[in-house]
C-alpha positions in Angstrom: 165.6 151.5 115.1 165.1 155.1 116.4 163.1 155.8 119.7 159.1 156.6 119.5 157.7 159.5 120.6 156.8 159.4 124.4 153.4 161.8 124.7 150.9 163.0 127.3 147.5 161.8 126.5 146.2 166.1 125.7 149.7 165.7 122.8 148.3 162.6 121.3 144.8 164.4 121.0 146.1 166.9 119.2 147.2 164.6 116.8 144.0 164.1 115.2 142.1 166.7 112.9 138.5 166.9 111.9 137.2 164.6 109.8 139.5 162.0 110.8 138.6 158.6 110.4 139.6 157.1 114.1 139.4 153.2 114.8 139.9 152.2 118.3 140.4 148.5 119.6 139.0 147.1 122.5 136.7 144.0 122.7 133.2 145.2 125.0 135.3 146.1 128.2 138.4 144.7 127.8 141.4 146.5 125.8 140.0 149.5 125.9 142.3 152.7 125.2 140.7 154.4 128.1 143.4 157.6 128.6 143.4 157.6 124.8 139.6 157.9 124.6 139.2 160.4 127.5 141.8 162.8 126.2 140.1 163.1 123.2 136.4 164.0 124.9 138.0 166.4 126.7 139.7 168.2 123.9 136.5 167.8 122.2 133.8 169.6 124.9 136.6 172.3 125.5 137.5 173.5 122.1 134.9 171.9 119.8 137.4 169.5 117.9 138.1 167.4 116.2 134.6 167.1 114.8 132.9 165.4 112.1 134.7 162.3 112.5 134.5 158.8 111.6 134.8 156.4 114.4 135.6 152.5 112.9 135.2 150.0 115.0 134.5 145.9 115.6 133.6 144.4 118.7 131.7 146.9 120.8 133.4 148.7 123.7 132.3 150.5 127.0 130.1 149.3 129.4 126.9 151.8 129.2 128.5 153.9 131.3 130.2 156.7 129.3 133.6 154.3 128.8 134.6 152.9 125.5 133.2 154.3 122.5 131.0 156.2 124.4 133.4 158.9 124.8 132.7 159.7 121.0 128.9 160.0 121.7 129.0 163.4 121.3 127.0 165.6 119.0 129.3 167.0 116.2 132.2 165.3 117.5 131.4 162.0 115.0 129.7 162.7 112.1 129.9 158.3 110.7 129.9 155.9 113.1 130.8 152.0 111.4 130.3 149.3 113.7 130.2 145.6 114.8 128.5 146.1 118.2 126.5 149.1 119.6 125.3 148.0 122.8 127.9 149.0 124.9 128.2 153.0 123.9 124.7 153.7 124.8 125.3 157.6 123.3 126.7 156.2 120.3 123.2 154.7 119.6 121.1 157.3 120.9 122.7 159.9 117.9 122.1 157.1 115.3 118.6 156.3 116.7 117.9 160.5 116.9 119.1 160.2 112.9 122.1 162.6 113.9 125.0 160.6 112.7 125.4 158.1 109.6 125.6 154.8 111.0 126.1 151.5 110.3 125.9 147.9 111.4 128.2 145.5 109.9 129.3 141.6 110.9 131.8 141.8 113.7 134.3 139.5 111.9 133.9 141.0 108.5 135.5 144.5 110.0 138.0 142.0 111.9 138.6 141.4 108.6 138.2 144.3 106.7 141.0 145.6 108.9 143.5 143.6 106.9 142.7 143.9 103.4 142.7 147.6 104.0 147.0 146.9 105.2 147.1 145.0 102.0 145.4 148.1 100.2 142.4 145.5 98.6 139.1 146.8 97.2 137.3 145.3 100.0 136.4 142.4 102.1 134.6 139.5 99.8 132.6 137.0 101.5 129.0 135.7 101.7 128.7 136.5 105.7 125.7 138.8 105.7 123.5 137.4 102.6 119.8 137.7 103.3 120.2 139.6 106.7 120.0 143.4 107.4 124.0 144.0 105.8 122.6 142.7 102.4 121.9 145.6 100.0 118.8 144.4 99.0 117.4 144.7 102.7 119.1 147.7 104.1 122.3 147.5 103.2 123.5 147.9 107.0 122.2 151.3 107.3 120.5 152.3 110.7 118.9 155.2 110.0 117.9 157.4 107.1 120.6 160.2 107.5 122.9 157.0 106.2 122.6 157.1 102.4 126.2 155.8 101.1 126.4 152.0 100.1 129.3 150.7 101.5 128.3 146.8 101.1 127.2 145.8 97.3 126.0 141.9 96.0 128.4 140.4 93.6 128.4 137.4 91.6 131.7 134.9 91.3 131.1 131.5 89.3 127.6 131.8 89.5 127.5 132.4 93.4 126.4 135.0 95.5 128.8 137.2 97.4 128.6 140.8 99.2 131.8 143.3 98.9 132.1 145.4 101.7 134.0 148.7 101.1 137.5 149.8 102.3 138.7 153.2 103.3 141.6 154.5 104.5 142.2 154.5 108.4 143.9 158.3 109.7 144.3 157.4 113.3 144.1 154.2 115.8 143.9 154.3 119.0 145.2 151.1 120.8 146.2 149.5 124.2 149.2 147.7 124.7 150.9 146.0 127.8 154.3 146.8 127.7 156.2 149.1 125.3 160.3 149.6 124.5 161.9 152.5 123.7 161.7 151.8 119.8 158.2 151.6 120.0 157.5 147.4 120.3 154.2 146.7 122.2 153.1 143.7 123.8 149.6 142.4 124.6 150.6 139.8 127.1 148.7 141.1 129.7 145.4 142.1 127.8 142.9 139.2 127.1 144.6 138.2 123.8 146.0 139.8 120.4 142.7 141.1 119.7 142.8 143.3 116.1 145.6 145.2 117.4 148.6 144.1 114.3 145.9 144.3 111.8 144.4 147.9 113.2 148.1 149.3 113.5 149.0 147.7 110.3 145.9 149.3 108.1 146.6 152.3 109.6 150.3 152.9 108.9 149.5 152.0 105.4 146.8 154.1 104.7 149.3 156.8 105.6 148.0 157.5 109.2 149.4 157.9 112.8 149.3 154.6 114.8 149.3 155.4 118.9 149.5 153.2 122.1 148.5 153.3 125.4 150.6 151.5 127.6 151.1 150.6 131.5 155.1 150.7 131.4 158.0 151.6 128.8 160.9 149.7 129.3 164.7 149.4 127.5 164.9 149.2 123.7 165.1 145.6 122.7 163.8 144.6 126.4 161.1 142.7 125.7 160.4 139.2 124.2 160.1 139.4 120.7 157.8 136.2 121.0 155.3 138.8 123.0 155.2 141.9 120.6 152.5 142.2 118.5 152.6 145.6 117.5 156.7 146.4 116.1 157.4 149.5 116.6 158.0 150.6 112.6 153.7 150.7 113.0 153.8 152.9 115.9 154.4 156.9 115.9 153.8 157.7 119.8 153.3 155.6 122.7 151.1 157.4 125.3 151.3 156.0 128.9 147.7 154.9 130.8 146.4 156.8 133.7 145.6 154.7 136.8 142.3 152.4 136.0 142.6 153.0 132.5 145.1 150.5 132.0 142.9 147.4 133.7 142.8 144.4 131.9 139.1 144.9 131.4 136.9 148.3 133.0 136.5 147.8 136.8 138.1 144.5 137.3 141.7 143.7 138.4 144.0 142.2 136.3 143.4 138.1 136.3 146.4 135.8 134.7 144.0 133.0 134.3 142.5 134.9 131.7 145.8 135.6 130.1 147.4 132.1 130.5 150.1 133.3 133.0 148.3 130.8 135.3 145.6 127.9 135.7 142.8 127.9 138.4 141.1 125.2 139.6 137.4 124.6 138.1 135.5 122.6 140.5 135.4 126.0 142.2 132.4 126.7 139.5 129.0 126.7 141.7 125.7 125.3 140.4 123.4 127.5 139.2 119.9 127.9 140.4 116.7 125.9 139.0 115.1 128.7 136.8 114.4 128.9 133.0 118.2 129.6 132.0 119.2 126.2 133.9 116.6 124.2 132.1 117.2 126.3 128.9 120.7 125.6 129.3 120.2 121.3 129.9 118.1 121.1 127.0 120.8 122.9 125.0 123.7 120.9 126.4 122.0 117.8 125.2 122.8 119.0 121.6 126.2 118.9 122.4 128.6 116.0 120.9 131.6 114.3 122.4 134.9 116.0 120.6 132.4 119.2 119.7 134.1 122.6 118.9 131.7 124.9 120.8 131.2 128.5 120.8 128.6 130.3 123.4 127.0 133.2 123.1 125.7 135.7 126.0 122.9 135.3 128.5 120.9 131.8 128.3 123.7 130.2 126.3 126.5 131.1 128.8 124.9 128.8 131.6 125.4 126.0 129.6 129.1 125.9 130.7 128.0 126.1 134.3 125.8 122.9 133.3 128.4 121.2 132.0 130.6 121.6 134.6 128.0 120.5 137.4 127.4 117.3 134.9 131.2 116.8 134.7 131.4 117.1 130.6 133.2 120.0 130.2 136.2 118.0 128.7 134.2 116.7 125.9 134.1 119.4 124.0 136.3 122.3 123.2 134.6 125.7 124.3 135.8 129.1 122.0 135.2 132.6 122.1 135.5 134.9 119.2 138.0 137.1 120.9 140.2 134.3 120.2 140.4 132.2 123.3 141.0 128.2 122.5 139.4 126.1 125.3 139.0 127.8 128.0 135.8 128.7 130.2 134.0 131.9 128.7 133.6 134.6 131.6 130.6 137.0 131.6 130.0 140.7 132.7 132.7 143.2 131.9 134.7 139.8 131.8 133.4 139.1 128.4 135.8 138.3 125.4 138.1 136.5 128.0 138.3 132.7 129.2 140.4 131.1 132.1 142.5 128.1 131.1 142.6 128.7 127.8 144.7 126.4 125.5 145.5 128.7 122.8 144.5 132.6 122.6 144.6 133.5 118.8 143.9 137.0 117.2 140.4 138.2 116.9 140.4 138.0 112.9 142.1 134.8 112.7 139.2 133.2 115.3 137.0 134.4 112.5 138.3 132.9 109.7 137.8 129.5 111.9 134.2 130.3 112.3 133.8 131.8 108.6 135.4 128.7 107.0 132.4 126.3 109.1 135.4 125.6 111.7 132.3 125.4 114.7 130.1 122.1 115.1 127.9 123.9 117.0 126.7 127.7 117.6 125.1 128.5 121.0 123.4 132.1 120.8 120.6 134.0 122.4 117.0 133.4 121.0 115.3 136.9 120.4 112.7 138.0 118.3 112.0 135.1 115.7 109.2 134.9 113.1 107.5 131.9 111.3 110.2 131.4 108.5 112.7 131.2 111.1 114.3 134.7 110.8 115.8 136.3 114.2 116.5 139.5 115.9 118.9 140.4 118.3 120.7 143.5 116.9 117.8 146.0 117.1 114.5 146.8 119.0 112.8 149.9 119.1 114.8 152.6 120.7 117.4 149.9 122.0 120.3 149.6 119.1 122.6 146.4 120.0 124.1 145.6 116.9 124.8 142.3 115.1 128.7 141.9 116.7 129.8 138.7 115.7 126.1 136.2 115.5 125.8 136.9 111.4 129.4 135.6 111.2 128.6 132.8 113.8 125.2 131.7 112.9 125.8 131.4 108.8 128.6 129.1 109.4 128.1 127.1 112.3 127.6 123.2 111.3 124.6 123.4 113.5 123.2 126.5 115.4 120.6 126.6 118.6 118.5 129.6 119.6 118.5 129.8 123.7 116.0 131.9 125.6 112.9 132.2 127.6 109.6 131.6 125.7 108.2 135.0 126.8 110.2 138.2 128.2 109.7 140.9 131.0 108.3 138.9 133.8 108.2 135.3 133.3 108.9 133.3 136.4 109.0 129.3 136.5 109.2 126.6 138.9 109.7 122.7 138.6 107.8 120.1 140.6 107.8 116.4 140.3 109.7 116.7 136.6 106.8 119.1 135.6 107.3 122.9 134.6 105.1 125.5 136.0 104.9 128.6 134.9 104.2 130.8 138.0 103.4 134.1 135.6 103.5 134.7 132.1 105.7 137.4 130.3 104.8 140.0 129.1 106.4 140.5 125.7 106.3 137.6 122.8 108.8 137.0 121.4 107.3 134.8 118.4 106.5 137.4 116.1 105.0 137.6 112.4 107.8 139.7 110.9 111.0 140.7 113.1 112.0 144.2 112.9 115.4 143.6 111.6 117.3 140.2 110.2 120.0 139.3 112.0 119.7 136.0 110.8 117.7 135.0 108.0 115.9 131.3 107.8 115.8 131.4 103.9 119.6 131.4 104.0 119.6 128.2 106.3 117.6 126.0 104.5 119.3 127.1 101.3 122.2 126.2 102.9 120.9 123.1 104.6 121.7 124.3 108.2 120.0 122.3 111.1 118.9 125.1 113.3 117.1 124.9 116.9 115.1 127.4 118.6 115.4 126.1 122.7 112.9 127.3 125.3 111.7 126.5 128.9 108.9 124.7 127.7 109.6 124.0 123.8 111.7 123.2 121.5 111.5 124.5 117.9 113.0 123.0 114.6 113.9 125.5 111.4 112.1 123.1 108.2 111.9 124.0 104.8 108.0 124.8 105.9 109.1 127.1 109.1 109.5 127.2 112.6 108.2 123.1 113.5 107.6 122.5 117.5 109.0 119.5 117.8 108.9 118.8 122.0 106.8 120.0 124.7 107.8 120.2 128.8 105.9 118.1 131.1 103.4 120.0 132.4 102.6 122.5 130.1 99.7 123.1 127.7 99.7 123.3 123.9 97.1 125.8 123.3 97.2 128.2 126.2 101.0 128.4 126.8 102.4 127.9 123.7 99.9 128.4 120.9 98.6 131.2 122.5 101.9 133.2 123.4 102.6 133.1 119.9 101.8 135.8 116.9 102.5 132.9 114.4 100.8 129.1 114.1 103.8 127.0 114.0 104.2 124.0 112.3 103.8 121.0 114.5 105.4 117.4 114.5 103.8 115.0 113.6 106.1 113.1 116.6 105.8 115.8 118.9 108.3 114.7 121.8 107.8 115.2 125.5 111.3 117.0 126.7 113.5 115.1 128.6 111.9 115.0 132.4 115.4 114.8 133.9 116.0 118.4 132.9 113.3 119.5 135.2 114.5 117.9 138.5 117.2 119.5 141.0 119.5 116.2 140.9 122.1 116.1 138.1 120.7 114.4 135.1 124.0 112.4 133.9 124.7 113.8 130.7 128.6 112.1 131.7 127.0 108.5 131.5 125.3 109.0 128.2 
């Protein structure tokens, strides 16, 4: 093998040319090819190019705060923007939300996957992940704005069944980070979260005929490193690029943690219990769903507290916790943390993860409960001037064996308080979230009961049940009142049991409600 090319971050900027279709890896703020990233802003706002690029992309990156992808939010610099995630390159959203960029919204683990059939030089990515939501031509195809007129997802029909093709294209530059690099151009990931995309990226690239390039901390002797560890070989890579500083943190603003890597194993009693609000109770109701020998996966806000209740009940053994950045039980982390788990068993690669969740590999789905309408459709990927982008739910909630909705009742300002195993609620929110129509359809509750999914909508103070009639209440919380808090915070008459069920009183009182003895 001959050496790689060792550039400064301004060479490797100057590698790519306008109209460039650029994919960059990354999962929200960890991986991220930070010195990569900035290099190319910079040339960008001093010379003008490279402009009118593509920018390709799965899991979301950045943190809001001009990181990640948002160092492509630039007007002119990106002309198509193709994404799992938004939310984390606030500029990124804005153009497509202004209608100054094409833009599209596609299932995180489709483009996971996409990534490999375009190596293999495939037509596309076949699967049914997507019927019936927003990606599904017949809705809107995945398009985000009206500027965005190509169809790159079409319906097709195999055997008499339903399937939508998503479009490949050839990939002119990546921009990855690495751990460790050799002088032939071998990179390992051993100290980044897990595997991520990054074979399947580099490998889609070189074959589309483009220029593969790594950030790195350290370059060491040719043949150095553990062949075991590489996951990018260096016949993939054409420069290696060394990281500035901060840039090469295992995830933005955080020091590097080998718990989350699997270098070490920390203790977990150290997990406090969480405070008696709405997310605790939403999060006791939830865990109730849980089975013994469950394979779990938890989404963000409400549904991460649920492995904070598990661990105050002492069940977190009984079932096997994953995250869709690849991590094999292990406890999820939050915040910029997010993608990574301590004490994982097993970290896998980010596409192989999703062909566990495409295949129905999860008994049980755990994600945040948005805007949802009578026939049991959801929102969480757009609202108003906010773009957030599907990321991985569609790809999660289709296949799940079982899926549960977690979140408040009511948003912006609710407040609750439990007395006596009785929920209060101290003042009302100010947005409902039960709506007649949701403005997009992240998930789609025709698709369920087609499919026969049992689905869950879990609140504070109710609990809701997906029928082949609509969204069913099924329980109440002690101390509330049909009519004027639930009926009436409602846009929608839901169906109603004709057992409604009083939830479970022990979820309402401070003391642990032995979920281990059950």
């Amino acid at each position: 093998m001959k050496k790689v090319k060792v550039l400064t971050p301004e060479e490797a900027a100057l590698l790519v040319k306008d109209g460039d279709t650029v994919s960059t890896s990354g999962f929200v703020s960890c991986a991220c090819p930070e010195t990569l990233s900035k290099a190319l802003e910079k040339r960008f706002l001093e010379t003008g190019h490279p402009n009118n690029l593509t920018l390709f992309f799965a899991a979301g990156q950045g943190h809001r705060d001009g990181s990640g992808g948002d160092h492509f939010g630039h007007e002119g610099m990106v002309k198509r923007v193709i994404g799992g995630h938004w939310d984390r390159a606030k500029s990124l959203g804005d153009l497509a939300l202004a209608n100054k960029i094409e833009a599209y919204n596609l299932p995180q683990g489709v483009i996971s996957h996409m990534y490999r059939d375009i190596a293999a030089h495939k037509p596309g990515t076949l699967t049914h992940v997507g019927l019936y939501t927003f990606v599904d031509p017949r809705n809107e195809g995945g398009k985000l704005n009206e500027k965005t007129t190509e169809d790159l997802v079409k319906v097709v029909e195999i055997d008499g069944k339903e399937y939508l093709l998503y479009k490949g294209f050839p990939i002119d530059i990546v921009f990855i980070k690495g751990s460790y690099a050799d002088e032939f151009g071998n990179v390992t990931v051993h100290r980044e979260i897990g595997p991520l995309d990054v074979t399947a990226q580099a490998q889609a690239c070189k074959n589309s005929g483009g220029k593969v390039i790594v950030q790195v901390e350290k370059i060491v002797k040719g043949g150095g490193l553990d062949p075991k560890l590489v996951k990018i070989p260096g016949i993939l890579v054409d420069a290696i690029v060394l990281g500035v500083g901060d840039d090469n943190m295992q995830c933005l603003g955080m020091p590097y943690d080998g718990a989350l890597t699997g270098e070490y194993r920390i203790p977990m009693d150290a997990i406090p219990p969480i405070p008696m609000d709405a997310k605790k109770i939403i999060a006791r109701r939830a865990a109730m769903e849980i089975q013994p020998g469950s394979v779990v996966n938890l989404g963000t806000g409400a549904p991460e507290k649920i492995a904070n209740v598990a661990a105050e009940e002492g069940t977190s053994d009984d079932f096997c916790l994953t995250v869709e950045a690849g991590s094999i039980a292990g406890v999820p982390y939050g915040g910029t943390q997010f993608g990574a788990a301590a004490n994982s068993m097993c970290i896998i690669e980010h596409n192989v993860q999703f062909d566990f969740y495409q295949g129905g590999g999860l008994d049980i789905a755990f994600l945040g409960l948005a805007e949802t309408a009578a026939n049991g459709d959801l929102n969480v990927s757009k609202f108003g001037v906010r773009l957030a982008g599907a990321g991985g739910f569609i790809d999660i909630t289709q296949n799940a064996k079982k899926v549960c909705y977690c979140g408040t009742f009511t948003a912006k300002g609710l407040a609750t308080e439990c007395k006596d195993g009785k929920l209060i609620i101290t003042q009302e929110g100010a947005k409902k979230k039960f709506v007649e129509k949701v403005e997009q359809i992240t998930f789609s509750g025709k698709y369920a009961n087609m499919v026969h999914q049992p689905v869950l909508y879990i609140t504070e103070r109710a609990v809701f049940e997906l029928r082949p009639e609509g969204v069913t209440l099924i329980e109440i919380a002690p101390g509330i009142d049909l009519q004027t808090q639930i009926l009436d915070q409602m846009d929608f008459k839901p169906q109603i049991a004709e057992n409604l069920k009083t939830m479970d009183e022990r979820i309402f009182r401070d003391e642990i409600m032995g979920l281990a003895n059950r």
